[in-house]
FILO-742970 format. One record per residue: residue in one letter; residue number from 0; z, x, y of N, C-alpha, C in turn. Coordinates in nm, 3 decimals. Layout:
N
A; NUM; Z; X; Y; Z; X; Y; Z; X; Y
...
This chain:
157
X; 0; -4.512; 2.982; -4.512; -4.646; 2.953; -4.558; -4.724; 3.083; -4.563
X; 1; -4.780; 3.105; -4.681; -4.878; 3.228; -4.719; -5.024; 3.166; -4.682
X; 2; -5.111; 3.227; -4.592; -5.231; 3.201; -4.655; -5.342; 3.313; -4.632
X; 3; -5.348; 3.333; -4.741; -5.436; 3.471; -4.764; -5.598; 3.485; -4.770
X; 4; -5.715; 3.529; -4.686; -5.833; 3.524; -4.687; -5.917; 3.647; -4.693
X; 5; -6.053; 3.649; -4.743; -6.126; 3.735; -4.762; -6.171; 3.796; -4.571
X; 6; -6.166; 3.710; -4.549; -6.279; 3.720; -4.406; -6.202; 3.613; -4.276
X; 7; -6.232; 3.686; -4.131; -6.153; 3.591; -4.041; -6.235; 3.474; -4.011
X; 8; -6.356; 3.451; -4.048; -6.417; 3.333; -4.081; -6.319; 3.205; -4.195
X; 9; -6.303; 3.261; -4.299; -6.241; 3.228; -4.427; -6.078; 3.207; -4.375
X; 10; -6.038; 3.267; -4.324; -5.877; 3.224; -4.260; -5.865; 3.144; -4.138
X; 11; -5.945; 3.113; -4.058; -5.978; 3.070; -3.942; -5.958; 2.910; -4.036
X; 12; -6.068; 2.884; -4.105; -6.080; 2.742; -4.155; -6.010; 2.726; -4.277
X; 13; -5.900; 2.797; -4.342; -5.796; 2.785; -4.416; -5.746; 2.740; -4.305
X; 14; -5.643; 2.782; -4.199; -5.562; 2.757; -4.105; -5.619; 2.635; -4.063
X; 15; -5.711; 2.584; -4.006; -5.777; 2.464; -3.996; -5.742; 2.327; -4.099
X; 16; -5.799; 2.376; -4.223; -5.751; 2.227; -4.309; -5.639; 2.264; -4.384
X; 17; -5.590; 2.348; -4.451; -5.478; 2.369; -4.501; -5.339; 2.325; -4.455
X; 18; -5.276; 2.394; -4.311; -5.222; 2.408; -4.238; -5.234; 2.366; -4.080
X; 19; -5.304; 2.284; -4.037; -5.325; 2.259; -3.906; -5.184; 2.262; -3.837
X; 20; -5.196; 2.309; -3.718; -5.133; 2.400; -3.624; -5.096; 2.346; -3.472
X; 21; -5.036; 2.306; -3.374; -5.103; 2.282; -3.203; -5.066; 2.440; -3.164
X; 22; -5.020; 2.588; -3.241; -5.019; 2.686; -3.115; -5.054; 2.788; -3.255
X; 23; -5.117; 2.849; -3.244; -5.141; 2.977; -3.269; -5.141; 3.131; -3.188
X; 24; -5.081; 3.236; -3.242; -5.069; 3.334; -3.197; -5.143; 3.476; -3.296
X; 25; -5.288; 3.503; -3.209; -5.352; 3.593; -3.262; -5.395; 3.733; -3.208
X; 26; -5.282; 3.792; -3.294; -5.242; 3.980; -3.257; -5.393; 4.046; -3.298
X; 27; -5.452; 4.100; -3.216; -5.612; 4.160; -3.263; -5.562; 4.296; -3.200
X; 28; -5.670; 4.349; -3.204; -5.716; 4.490; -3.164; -5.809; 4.458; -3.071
X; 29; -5.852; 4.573; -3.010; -6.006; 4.588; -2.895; -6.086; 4.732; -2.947
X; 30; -6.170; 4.688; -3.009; -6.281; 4.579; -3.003; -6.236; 4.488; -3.091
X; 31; -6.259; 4.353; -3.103; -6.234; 4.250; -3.268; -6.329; 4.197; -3.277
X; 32; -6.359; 4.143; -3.364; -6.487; 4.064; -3.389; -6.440; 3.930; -3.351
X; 33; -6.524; 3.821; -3.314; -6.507; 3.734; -3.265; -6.464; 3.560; -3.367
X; 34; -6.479; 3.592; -3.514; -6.471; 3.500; -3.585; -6.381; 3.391; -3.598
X; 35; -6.213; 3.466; -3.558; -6.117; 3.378; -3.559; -6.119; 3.305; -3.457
X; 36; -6.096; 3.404; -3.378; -6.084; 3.326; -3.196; -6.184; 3.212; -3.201
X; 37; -6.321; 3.254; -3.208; -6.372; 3.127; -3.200; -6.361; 3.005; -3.272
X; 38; -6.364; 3.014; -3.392; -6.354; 2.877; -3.479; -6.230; 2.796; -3.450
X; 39; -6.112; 2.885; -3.410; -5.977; 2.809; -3.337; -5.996; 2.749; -3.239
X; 40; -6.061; 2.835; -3.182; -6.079; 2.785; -3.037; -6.191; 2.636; -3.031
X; 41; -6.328; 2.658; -3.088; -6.390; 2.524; -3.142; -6.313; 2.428; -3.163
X; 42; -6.223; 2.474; -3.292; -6.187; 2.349; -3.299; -6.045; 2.271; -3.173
X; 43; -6.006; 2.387; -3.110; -5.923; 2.313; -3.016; -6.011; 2.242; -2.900
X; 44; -6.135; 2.326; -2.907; -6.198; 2.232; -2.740; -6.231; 2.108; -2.830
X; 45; -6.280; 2.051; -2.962; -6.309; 1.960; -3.006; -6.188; 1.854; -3.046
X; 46; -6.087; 1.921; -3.052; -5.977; 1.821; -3.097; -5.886; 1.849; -2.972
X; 47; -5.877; 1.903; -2.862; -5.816; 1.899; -2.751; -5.686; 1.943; -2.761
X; 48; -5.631; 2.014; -2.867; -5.460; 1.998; -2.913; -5.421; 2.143; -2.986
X; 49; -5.508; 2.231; -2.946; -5.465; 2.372; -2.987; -5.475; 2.465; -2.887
X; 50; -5.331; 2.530; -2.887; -5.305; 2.606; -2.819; -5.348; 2.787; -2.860
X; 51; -5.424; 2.835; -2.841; -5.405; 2.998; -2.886; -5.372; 3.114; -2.776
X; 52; -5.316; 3.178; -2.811; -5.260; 3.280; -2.732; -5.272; 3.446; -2.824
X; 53; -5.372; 3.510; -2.723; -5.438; 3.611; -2.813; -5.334; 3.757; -2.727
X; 54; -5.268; 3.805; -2.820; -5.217; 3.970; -2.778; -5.247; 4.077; -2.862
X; 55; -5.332; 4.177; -2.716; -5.380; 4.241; -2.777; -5.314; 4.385; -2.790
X; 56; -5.315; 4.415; -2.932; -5.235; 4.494; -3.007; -5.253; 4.642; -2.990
X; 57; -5.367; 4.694; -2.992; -5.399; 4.851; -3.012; -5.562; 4.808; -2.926
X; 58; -5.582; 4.953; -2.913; -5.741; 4.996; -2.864; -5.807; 5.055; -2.966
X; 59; -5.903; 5.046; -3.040; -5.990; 5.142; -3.119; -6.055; 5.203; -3.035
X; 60; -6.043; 5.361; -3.023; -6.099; 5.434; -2.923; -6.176; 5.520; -2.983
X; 61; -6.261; 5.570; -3.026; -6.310; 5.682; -3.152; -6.352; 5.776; -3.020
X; 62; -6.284; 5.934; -3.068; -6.311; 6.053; -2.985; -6.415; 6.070; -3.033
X; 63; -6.528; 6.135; -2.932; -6.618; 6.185; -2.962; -6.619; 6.352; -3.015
X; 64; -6.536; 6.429; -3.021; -6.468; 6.551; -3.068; -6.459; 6.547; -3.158
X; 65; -6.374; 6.411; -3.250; -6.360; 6.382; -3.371; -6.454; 6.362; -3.467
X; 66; -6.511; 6.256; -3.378; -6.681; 6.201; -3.458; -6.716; 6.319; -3.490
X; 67; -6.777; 6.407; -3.413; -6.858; 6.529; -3.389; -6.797; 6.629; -3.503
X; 68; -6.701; 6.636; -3.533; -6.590; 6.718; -3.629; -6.623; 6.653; -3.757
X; 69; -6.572; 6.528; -3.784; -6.657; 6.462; -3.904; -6.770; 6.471; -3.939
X; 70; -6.849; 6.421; -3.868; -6.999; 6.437; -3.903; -7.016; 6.574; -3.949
X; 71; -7.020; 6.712; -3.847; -6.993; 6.815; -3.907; -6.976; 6.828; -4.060
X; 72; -6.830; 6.823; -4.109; -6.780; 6.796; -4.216; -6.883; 6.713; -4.328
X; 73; -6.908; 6.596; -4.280; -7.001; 6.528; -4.429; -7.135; 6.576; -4.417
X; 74; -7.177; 6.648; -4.318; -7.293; 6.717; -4.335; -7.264; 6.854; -4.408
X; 75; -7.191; 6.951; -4.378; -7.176; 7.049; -4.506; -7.081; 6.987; -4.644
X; 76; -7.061; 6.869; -4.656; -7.032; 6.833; -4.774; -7.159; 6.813; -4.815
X; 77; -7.276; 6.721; -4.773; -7.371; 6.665; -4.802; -7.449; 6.811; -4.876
X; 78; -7.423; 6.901; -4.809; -7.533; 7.040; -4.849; -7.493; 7.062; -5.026
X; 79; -7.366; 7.056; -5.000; -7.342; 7.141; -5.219; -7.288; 6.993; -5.257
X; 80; -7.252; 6.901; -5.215; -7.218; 6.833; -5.334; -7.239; 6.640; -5.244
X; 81; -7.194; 6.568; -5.387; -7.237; 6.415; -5.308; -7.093; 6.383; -5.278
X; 82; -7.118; 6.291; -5.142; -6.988; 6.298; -5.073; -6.955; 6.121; -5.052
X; 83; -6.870; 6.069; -5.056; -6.790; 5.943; -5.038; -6.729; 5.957; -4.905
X; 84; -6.758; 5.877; -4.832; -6.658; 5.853; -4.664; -6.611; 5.711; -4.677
X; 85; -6.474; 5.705; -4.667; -6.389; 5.541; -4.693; -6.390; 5.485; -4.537
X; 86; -6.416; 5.392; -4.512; -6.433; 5.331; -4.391; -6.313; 5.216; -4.380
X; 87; -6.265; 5.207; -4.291; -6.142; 5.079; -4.293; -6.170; 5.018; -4.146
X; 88; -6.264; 5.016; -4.049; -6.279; 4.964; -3.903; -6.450; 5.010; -3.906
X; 89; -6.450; 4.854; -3.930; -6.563; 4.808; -3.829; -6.645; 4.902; -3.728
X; 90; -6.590; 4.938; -3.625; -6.648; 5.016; -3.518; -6.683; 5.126; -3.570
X; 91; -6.583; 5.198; -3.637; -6.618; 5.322; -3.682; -6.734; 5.332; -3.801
X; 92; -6.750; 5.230; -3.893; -6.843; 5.248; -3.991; -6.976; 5.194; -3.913
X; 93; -6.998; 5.133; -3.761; -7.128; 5.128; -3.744; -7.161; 5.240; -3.643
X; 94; -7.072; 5.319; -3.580; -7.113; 5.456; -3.546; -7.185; 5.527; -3.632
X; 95; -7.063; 5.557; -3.789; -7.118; 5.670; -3.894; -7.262; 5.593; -3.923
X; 96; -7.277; 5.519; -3.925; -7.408; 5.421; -3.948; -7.533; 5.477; -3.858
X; 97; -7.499; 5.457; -3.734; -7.630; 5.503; -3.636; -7.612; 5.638; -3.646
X; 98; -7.543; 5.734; -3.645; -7.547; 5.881; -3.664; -7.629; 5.916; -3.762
X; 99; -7.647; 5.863; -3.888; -7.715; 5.909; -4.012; -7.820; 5.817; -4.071
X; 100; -7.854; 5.728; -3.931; -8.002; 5.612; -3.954; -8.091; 5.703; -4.022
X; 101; -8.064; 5.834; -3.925; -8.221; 5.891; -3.966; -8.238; 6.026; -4.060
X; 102; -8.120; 6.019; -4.139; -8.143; 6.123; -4.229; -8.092; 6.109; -4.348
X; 103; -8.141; 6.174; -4.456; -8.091; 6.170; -4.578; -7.996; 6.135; -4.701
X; 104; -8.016; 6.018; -4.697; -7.824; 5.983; -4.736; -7.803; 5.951; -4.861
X; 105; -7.947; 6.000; -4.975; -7.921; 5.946; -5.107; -7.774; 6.006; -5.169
X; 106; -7.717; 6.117; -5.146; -7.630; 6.175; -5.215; -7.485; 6.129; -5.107
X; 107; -7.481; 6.037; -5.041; -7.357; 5.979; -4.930; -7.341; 5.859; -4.994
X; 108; -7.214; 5.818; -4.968; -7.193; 5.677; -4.996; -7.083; 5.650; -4.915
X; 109; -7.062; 5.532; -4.892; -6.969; 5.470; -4.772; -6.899; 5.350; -4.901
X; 110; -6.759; 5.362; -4.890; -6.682; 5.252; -4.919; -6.593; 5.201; -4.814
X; 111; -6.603; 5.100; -4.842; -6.590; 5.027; -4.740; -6.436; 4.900; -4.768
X; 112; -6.323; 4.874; -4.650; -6.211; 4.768; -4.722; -6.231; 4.657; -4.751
X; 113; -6.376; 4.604; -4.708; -6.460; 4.448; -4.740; -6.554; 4.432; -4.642
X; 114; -6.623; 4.303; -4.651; -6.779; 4.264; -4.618; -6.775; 4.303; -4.469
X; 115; -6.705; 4.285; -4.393; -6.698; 4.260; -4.229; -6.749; 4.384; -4.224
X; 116; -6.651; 4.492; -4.246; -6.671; 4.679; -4.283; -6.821; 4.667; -4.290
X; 117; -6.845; 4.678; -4.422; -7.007; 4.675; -4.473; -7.115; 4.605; -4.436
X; 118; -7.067; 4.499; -4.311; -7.154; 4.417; -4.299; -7.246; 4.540; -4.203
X; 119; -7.158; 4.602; -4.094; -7.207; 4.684; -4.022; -7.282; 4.810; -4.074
X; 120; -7.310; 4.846; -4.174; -7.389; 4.960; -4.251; -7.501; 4.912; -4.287
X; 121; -7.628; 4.982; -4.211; -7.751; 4.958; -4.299; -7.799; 5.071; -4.316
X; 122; -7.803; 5.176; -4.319; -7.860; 5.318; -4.347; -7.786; 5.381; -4.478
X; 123; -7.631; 5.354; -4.499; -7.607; 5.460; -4.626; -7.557; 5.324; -4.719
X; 124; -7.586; 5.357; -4.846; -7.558; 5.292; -4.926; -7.407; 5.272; -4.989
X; 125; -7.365; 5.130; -4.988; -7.252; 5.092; -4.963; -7.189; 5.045; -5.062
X; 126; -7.083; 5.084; -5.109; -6.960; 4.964; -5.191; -6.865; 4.911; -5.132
X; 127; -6.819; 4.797; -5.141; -6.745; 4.753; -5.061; -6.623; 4.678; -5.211
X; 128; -6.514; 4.719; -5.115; -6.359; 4.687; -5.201; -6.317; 4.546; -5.247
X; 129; -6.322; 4.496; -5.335; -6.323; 4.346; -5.357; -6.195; 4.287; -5.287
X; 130; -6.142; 4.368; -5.285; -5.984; 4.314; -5.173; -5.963; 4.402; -5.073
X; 131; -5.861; 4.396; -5.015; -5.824; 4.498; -4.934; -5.700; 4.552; -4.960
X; 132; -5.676; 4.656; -5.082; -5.554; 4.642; -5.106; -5.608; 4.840; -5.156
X; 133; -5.485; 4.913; -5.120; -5.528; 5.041; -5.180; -5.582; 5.028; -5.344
X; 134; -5.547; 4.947; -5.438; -5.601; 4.981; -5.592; -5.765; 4.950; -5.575
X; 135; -5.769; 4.839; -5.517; -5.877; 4.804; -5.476; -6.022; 4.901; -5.425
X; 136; -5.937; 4.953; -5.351; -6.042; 5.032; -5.205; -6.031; 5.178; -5.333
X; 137; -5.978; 5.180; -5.391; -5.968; 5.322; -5.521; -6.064; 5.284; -5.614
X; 138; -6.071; 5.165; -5.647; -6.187; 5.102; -5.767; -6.300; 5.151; -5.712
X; 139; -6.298; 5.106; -5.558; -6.438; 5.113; -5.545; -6.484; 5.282; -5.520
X; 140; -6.421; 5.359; -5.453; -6.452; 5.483; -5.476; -6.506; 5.511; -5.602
X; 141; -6.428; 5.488; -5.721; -6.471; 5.536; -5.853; -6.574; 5.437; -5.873
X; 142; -6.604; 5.372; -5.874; -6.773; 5.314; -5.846; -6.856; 5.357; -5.779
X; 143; -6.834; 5.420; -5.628; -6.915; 5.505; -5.545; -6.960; 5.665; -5.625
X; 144; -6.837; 5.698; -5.697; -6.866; 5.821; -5.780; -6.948; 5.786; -5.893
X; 145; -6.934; 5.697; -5.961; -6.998; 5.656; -6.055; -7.131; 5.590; -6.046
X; 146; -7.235; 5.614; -5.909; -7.297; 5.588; -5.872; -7.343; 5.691; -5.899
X; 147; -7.316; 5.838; -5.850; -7.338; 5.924; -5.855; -7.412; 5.970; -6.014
X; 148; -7.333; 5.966; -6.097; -7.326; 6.007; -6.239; -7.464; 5.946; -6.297
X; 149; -7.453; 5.772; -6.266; -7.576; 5.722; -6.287; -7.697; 5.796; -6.240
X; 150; -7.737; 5.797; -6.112; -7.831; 5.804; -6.024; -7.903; 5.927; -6.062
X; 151; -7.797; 6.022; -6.153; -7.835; 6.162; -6.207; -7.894; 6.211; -6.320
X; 152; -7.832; 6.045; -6.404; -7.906; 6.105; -6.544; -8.064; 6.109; -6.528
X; 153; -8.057; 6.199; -6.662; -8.186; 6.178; -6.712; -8.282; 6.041; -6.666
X; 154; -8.424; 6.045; -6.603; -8.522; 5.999; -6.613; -8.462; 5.858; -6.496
X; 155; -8.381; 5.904; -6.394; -8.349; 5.819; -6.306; -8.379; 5.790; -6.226
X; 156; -8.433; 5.738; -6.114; -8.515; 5.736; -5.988; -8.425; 5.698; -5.892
């Protein structure tokens, strides 16, 4: 059985009526967002008959050396030219997020692998990948560039 979703909201309740289940096994990371686990879990305390068993897979750890190295980096990109940063984790795109609340970001753009990503960005202006698939997350770059091109012509604001 395939079942493929935009969002762990959106697969949570595919798996629900599509496919109902008594054991699930859900491989996350630390930090995860909480969407799947819970709605499984809802619905097992409500229907009494689901089992989940969560292993956890990797740590998202972001060095602060690194951060500090990046940021660096899209700040002398930011100086001569407009710069694109691809985001694929959550955690990390709401760091780059609070780092650059408070400065200048018309010439930055953040693409992002989908909504969850982008949900966490409110300071730089965002495209987000209609799938999550590399052609995808490439479209949207060339839309993030092509933001650019727009934003430049003549008599643009």
């Amino acid at each position: 059985i395939e079942i493929v979703a935009d969002s762990a909201a959106s697969l949570a309740d595919q798996l629900l009526t599509t496919q109902p289940c008594p054991n699930y096994t859900f491989f996350c990371g630390n930090p995860h967002r909480p969407e799947l686990k819970q709605k499984l879990t809802d619905h097992g305390v409500r229907q009494n008959d689901i089992a989940l068993e969560e292993i956890l897979c990797y740590f998202t750890a972001i060095s602060e050396t690194a951060l500090a190295s990046l940021v660096s980096e899209i700040r002398c990109q930011l100086a001569e030219q407009p710069t694109i940063v691809v985001l694929f984790s959550p955690s990390a795109a709401q760091r780059l997020d609070e780092i650059f609340q408070s400065e200048d970001t018309r010439l930055l753009r953040a693409v992002t692998i989908g909504p969850t990503t982008a949900s966490l960005i409110q300071h730089i202006p965002t495209l987000v990948s209609e799938r999550p698939t590399a052609l995808h997350v490439a479209e949207a770059v060339y839309q993030a560039a092509q933001s650019f091109v727009n934003s430049t012509e003549p008599n643009q604001k």
